[in-house]
C-alpha positions in Angstrom: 17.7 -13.9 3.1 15.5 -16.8 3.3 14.4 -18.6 0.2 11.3 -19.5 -1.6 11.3 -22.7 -0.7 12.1 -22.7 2.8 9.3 -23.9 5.5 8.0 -20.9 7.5 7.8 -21.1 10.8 4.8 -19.0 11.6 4.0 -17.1 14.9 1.5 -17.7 17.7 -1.1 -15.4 17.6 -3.4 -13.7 19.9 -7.2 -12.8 19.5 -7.5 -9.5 20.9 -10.0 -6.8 21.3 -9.8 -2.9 21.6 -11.8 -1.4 23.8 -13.8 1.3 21.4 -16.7 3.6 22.4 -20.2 2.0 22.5 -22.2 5.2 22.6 -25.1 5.3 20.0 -27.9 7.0 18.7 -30.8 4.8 19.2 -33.4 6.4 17.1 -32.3 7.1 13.7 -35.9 8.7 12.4 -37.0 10.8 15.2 -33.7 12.7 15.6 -33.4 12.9 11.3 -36.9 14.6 12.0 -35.7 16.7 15.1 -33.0 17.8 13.0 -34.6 18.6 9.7 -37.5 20.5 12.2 -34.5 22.4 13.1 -33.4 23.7 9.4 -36.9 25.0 9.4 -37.9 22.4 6.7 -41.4 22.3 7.7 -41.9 26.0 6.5 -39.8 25.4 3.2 -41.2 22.2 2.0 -45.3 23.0 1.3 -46.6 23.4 -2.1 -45.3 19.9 -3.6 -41.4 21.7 -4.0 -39.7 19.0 -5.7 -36.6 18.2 -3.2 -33.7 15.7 -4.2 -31.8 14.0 -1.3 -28.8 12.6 -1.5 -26.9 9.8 -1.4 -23.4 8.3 -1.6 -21.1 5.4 -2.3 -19.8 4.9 0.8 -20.9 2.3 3.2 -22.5 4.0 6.2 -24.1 2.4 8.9 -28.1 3.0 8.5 -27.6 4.8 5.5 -31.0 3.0 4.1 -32.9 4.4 7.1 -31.6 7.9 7.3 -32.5 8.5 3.9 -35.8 7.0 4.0 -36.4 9.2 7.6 -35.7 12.7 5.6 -37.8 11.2 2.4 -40.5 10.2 4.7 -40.3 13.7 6.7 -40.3 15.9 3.1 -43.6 14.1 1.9 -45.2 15.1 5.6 -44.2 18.0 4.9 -46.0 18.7 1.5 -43.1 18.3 -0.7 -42.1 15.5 -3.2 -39.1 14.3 -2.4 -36.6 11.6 -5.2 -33.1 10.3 -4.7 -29.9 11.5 -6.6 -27.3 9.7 -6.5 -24.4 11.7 -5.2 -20.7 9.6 -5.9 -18.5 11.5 -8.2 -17.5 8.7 -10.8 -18.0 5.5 -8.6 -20.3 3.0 -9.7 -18.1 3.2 -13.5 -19.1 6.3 -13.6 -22.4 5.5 -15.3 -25.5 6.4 -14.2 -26.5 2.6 -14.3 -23.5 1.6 -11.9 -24.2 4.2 -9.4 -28.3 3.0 -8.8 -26.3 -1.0 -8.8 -24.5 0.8 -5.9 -27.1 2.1 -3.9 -29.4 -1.0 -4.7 -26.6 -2.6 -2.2 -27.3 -0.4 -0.1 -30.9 -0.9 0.5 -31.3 2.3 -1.3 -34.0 0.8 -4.0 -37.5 3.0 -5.2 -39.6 0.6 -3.1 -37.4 0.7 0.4 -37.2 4.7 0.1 -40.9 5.3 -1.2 -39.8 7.8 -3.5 -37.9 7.9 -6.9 -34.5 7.5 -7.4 -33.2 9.8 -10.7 -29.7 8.7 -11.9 -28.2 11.0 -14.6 -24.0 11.8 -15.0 -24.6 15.0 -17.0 -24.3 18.4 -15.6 -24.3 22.6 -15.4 -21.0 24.5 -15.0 -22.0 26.9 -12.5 -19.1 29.0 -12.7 -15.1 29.1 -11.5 -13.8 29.4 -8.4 -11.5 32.9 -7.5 -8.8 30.1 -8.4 -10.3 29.2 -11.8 -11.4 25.8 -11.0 -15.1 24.8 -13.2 -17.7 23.9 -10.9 -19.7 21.4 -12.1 -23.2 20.2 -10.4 -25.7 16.9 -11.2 -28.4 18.4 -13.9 -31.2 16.6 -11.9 -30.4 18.0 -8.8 -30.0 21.5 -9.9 -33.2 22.0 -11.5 -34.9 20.6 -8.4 -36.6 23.0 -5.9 -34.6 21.9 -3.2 -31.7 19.8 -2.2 -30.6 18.1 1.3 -27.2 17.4 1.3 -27.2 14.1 3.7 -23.3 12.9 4.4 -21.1 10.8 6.9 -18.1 13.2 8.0 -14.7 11.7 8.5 -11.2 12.3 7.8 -10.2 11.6 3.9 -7.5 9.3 2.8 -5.7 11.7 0.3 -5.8 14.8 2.2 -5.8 16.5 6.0 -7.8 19.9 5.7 -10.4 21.6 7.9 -13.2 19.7 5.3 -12.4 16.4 4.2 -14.8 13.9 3.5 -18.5 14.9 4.5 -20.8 17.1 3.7 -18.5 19.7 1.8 -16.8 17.2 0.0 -20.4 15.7 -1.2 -21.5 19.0 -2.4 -18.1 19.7 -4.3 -17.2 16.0 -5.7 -20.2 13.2 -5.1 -23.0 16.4 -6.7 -20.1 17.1 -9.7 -20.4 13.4 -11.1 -17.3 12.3 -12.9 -16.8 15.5 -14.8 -16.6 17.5 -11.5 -14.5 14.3 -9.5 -11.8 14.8 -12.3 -11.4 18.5 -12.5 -10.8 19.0 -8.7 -8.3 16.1 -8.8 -6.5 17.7 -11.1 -6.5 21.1 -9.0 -5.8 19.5 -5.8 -8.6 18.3 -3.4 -7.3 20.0 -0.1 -7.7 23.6 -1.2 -10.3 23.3 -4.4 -12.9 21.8 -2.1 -13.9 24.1 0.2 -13.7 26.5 -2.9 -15.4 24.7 -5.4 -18.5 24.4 -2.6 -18.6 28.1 -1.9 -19.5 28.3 -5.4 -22.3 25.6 -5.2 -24.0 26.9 -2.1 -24.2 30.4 -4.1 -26.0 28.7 -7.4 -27.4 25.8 -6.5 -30.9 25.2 -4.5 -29.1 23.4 -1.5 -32.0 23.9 1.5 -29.8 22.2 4.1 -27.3 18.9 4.9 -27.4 16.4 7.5 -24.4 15.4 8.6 -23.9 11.8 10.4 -20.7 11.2 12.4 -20.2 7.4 13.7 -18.4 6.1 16.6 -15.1 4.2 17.0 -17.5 0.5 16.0 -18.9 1.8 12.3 -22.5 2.9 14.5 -24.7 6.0 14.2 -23.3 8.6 17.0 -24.8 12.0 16.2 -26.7 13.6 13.2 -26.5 17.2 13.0 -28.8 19.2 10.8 -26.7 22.7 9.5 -27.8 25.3 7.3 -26.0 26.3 3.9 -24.0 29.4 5.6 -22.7 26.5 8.0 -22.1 24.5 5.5 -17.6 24.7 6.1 -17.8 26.2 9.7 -20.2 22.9 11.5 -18.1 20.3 8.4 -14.7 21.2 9.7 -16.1 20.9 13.3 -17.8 17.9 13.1 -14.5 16.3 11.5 -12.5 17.3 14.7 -15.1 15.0 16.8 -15.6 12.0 13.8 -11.5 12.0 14.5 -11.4 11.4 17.6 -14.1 8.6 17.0 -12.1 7.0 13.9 -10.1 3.6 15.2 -6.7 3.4 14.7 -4.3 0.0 14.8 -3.0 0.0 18.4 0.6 -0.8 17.2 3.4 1.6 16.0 5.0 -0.3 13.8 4.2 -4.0 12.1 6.9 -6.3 10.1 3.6 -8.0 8.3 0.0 -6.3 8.2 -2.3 -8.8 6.4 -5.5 -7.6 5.7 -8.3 -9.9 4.4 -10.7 -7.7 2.6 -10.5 -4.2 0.8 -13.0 -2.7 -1.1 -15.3 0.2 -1.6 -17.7 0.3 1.3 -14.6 0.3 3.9 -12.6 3.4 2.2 -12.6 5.6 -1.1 -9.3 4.1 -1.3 -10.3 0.6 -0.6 -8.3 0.4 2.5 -8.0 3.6 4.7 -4.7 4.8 4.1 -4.0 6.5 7.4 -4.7 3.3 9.2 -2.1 1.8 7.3 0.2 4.3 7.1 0.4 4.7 3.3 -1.2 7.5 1.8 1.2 8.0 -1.8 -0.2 11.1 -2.8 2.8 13.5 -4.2 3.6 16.5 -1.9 1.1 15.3 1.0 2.8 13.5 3.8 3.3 10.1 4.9 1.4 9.4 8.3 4.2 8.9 11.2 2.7 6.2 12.4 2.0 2.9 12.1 4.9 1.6 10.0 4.3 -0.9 8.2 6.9 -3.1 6.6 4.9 -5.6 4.3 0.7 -4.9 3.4 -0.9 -8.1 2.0 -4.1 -8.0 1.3 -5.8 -11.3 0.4 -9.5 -10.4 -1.2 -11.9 -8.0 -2.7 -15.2 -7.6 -1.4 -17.8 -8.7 -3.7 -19.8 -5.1 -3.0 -17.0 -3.3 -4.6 -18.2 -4.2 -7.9 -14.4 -5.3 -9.2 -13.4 -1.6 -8.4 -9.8 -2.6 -5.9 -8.8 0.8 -6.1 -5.6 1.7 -3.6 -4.2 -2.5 -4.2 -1.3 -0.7 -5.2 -0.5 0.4 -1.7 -0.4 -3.1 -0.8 3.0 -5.5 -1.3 1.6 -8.4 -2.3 -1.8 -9.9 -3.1 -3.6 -13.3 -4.4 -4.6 -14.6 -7.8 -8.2 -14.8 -6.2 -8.6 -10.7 -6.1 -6.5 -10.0 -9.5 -9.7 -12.0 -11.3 -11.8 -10.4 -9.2 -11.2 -6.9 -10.4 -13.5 -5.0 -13.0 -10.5 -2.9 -15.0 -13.0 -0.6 -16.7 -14.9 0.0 -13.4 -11.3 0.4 -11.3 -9.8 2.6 -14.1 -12.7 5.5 -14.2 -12.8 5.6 -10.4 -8.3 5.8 -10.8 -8.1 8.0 -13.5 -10.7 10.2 -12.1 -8.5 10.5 -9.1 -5.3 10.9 -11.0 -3.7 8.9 -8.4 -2.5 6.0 -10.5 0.0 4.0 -8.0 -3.2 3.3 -5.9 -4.0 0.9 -9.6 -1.1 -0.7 -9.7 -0.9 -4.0 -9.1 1.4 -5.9 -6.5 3.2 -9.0 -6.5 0.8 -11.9 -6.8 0.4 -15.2 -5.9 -2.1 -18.4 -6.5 -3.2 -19.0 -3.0 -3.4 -17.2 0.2 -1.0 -19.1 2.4 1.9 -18.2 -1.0 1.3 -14.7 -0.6 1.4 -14.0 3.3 4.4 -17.0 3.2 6.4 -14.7 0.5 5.5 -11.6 3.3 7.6 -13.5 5.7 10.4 -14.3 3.3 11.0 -10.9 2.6 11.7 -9.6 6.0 15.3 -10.0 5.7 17.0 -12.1 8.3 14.0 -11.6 11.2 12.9 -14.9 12.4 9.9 -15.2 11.5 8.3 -16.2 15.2 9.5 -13.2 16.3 7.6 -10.8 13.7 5.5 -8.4 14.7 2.0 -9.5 12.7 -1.3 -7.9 12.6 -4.2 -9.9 10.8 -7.3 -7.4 10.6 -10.9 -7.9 8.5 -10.5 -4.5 6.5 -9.6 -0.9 7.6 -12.9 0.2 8.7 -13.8 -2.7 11.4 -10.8 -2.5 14.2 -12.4 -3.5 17.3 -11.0 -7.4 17.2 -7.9 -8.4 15.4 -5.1 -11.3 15.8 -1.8 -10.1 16.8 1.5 -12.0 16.9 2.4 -12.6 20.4 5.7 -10.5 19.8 3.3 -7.3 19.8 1.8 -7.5 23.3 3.6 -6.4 25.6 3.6 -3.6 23.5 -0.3 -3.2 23.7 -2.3 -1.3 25.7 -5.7 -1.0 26.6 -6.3 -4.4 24.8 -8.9 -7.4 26.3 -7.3 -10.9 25.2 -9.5 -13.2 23.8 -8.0 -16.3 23.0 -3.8 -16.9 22.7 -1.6 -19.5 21.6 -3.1 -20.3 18.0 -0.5 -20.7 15.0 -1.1 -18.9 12.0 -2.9 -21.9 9.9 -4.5 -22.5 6.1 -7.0 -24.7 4.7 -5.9 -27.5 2.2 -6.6 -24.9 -0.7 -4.3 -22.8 1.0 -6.9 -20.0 2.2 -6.5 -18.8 5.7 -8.1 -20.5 8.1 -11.6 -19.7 9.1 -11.0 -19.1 12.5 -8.6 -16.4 12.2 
């Protein structure tokens, strides 16, 4: 076993890039408009209805613009369209932290032209057949109409025909923290699908728009589906957003280092089936990739201190311990139930400490030999450094640049460069 103190010998590495799908969609407004023609909007919308639109936590490419489109499209229409906010308990659960959120966003009363009504109480519409309480945002439910607008994409807890998108919004982001918590505690894979049953019976829910994204974070398709589609066109879209999702393109990894978690890359902070770690009692660890250490070195500043899911990772830095909001972090966690995903690792003062101590843990492998992936956060895969042990290994790979040595600034922070 090497010791503390000993000198690491770190690998060459190799810039590489994976060659991911470029197709997008160009124009974000005229198809939001094609599609919302097609829910038969235009007919629905006269009279000055009052319609809330949704919107989420997550970080979705164009998310500003899409919602702005369907606001833009409802006041053509002759309706009066405002915001909700649609995140379960993110934002610390407080109807305060959730407009901070979408203010990141872009998502602001000026950008959309329309209000923006924030509020964390709501109705209990009922049970399901399976005695979960269904609970639904006050302000939305007394509105005349709601468009459900959501990014589909496999969940990190979970593998169902609905995961995250447009069910999951309707179920968890519409329940606020009262309704996050109570299908937590019933078990998201089947309460779900149930739970939104229940909401497309008793709630005014015109429509949804569904966005999937291709394999580079990028607008691919919107699809406009009508309530009784709701779980039928959610559970297909997911089969196409997973064969869009990027994946590391190694099996297995002695050291994964990744620089940045946070919010607006996964509900979990880092997306547990690209690093192989989802630690969720009675659901199953991914097969692949294997990963023997995680480090993870920061936490986005859009997170707002919430690092939920660090306690999937091995070892971490001083820099993201102070970084994390504990009251924020703990209503997202508890929420969850989940509470490993707030643990925190092993930590150490400086970034070169803590991926040095991942290397002095690997036993008796020398350490020029490990297999090492260095990646910006789970969502953005297309470029990554690799150890030059992996690639042989790699396929379907473009080499950037090769024979750089793992380096660190004089303050011990990984170099810029990598």
């Amino acid at each position: 076993m090497k010791t503390l103190a000993e000198t690491i010998a770190y690998p060459q590495m190799t810039l590489i890039r994976q060659k991911l799908g470029r197709e997008k969609l160009e124009d974000i407004g005229g198809e939001v408009k094609r599609q919302m023609i097609s829910l038969g909007m235009v007919q629905r919308l006269s009279g000055g209805a009052r319609i809330a639109i949704t919107a989420g936590s997550r970080g979705i490419s164009n998310i500003a613009e899409i919602i702005r489109a369907a606001a833009d499209c409802v006041k053509e229409w002759g309706g009066q369209p405002f915001i909700v906010p649609a995140m379960g308990s993110h934002g610390g659960a407080t109807a305060e932290g959730q407009l901070e959120v979408l203010e990141h966003y872009g998502i602001t009363e000026a950008a959309m032209g329309c209000p923006i009504c924030s509020g964390m109480e709501v109705v209990e519409l009922g049970q399901t057949e399976e005695g979960v309480p269904v609970y639904f945002d006050r302000i939305a439910y007394e509105a005349d109409g709601i468009i459900v607008i959501n990014r589909i994409k496999p969940h990190t807890d979970f593998i169902a025909d609905n995961e995250s998108g447009i069910v999951k919004m309707v179920a968890i982001g519409l329940g606020n923290e009262k309704g996050c918590s109570a299908l937590h505690a019933h078990g998201l894979a089947a309460a779900i699908p149930q739970v939104c049953r229940v909401a497309l019976e008793k709630a005014p829910i015109l429509g949804g728009l569904a966005i999937v994204e291709n394999s580079r974070d990028e607008t691919w398709k919107l699809q406009g589906i009508k309530p009784e589609d709701f779980l039928k066109e959610d559970a297909r879209l997911l089969v196409l957003a997973r064969q869009q999702v990027p994946h590391l393109p190694m099996d297995r990894l002695d050291l994964l280092i990744v620089k940045e978690i946070g919010k607006m890359f996964s509900g979990t902070g880092m997306d547990t089936k690209v690093i192989g770690r989802i630690r969720v009692n009675g659901v199953p660890e991914p097969q692949k990739p294997w990963v023997e250490k995680l480090i993870v070195l920061r936490l986005n500043p859009l997170s707002y201190g919430n690092a939920l899911g660090i306690g999937l990772a091995d070892i971490t830095t001083k820099e993201l311990v102070e970084a994390i909001d504990y009251d924020s972090m703990k209503a997202n966690l508890i929420a969850t139930t989940y509470l490993e995903r707030g643990k925190l690792p092993v930590w150490f003062d400086t970034e070169k400490e803590a991926v040095d101590a991942g290397f002095k843990t690997l036993g008796n492998l020398c350490c020029r030999e490990a297999k090492v992936a260095i990646i910006e956060n789970t969502l953005h895969l297309e470029k990554m450094w690799v150890s030059e042990s992996l690639l042989e290994e790699l396929k379907g790979v473009e080499m950037l640049a090769r024979g750089k040595e793992l380096s660190f600034d004089r303050q011990g922070k990984l170099a810029k460069d990598f």
